[in-house]
VOMARPA-307667 format. One record per residue (C-alpha): x, y, z; residue number from 1; residue in three letters. Coordinates in steps of 0.5 Angstrom, whole numbers, plus 500, padded with zeros to 3 digits. Example, Ala and Ser with C-alpha at 12.3 -4.5 7.8 and 13.67 -1.06 7.14 Angstrom:
+-----+-----+-----+-----+------+
|  px |  py |  pz | seq | type |
+-----+-----+-----+-----+------+
| 525 | 491 | 516 |   1 |  ALA |
| 527 | 498 | 514 |   2 |  SER |
+-----+-----+-----+-----+------+
// end
This chain:
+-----+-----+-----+-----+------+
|  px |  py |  pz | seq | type |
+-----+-----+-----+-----+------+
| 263 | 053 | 266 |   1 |  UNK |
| 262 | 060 | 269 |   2 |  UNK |
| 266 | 063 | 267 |   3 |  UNK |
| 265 | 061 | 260 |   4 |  UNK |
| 258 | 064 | 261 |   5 |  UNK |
| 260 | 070 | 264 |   6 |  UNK |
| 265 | 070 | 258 |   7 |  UNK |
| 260 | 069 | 252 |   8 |  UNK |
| 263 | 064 | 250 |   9 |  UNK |
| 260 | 058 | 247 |  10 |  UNK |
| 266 | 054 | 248 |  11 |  UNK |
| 270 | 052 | 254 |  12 |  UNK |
| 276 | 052 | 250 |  13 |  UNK |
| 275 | 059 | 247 |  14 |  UNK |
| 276 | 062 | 254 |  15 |  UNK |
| 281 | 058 | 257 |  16 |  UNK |
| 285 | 059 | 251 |  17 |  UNK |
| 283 | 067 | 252 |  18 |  UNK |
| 284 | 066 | 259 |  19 |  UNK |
| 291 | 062 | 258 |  20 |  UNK |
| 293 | 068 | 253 |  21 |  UNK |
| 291 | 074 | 258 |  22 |  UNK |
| 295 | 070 | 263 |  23 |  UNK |
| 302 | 069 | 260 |  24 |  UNK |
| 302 | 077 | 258 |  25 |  UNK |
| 300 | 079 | 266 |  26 |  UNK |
| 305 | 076 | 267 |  27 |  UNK |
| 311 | 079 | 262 |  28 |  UNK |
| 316 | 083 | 265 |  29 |  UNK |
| 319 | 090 | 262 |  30 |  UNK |
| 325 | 084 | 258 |  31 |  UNK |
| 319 | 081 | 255 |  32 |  UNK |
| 314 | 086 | 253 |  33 |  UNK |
| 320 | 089 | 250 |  34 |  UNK |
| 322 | 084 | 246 |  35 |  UNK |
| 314 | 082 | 243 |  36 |  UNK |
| 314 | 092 | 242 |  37 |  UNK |
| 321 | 090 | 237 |  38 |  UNK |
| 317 | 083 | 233 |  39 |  UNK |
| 311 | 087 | 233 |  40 |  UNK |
| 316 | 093 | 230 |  41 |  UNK |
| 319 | 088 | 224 |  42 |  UNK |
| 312 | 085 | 224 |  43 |  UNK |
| 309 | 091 | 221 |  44 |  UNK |
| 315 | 093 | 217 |  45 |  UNK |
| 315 | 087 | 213 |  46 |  UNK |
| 308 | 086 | 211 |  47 |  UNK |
| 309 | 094 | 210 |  48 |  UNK |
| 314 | 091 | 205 |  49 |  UNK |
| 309 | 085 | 202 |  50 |  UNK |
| 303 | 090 | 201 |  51 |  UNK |
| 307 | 095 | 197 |  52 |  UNK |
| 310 | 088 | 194 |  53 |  UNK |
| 303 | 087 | 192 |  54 |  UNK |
| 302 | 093 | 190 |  55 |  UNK |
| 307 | 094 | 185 |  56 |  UNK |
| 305 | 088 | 181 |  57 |  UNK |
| 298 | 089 | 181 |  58 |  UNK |
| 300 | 097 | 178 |  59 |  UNK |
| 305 | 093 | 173 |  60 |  UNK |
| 299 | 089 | 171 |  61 |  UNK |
| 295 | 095 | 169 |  62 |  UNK |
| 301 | 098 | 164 |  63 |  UNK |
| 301 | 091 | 161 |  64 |  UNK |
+-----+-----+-----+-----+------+
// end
């Protein structure tokens, strides 16, 4: 509950699962973060790919 009051966070369980979340990337070795940089890479490329999906047809919309 201390800790959930220093936090500023309403609920306990708000901050044990930031807490949680902070713990597991500590604890991450050079592999893992590795591992997280590549998905975070095809993350990005794939939502670059939706947005200019969405934007492509909302231009297509215009010219009809």
């Amino acid at each position: 509950m201390k800790l959930r009051v220093f936090s500023g966070h309403e609920s306990a369980d708000t901050t044990l699962k930031y807490y949680m979340d902070l713990a597991k990337v500590i604890s991450l070795d050079e592999k893992e973060i590795s591992v997280l940089e590549a998905r975070r890479n095809e993350l990005f490329n794939e939502l670059s790919e939706i947005n200019s999906q969405i934007k492509a047809s909302q231009n297509s919309d215009i010219l009809i």
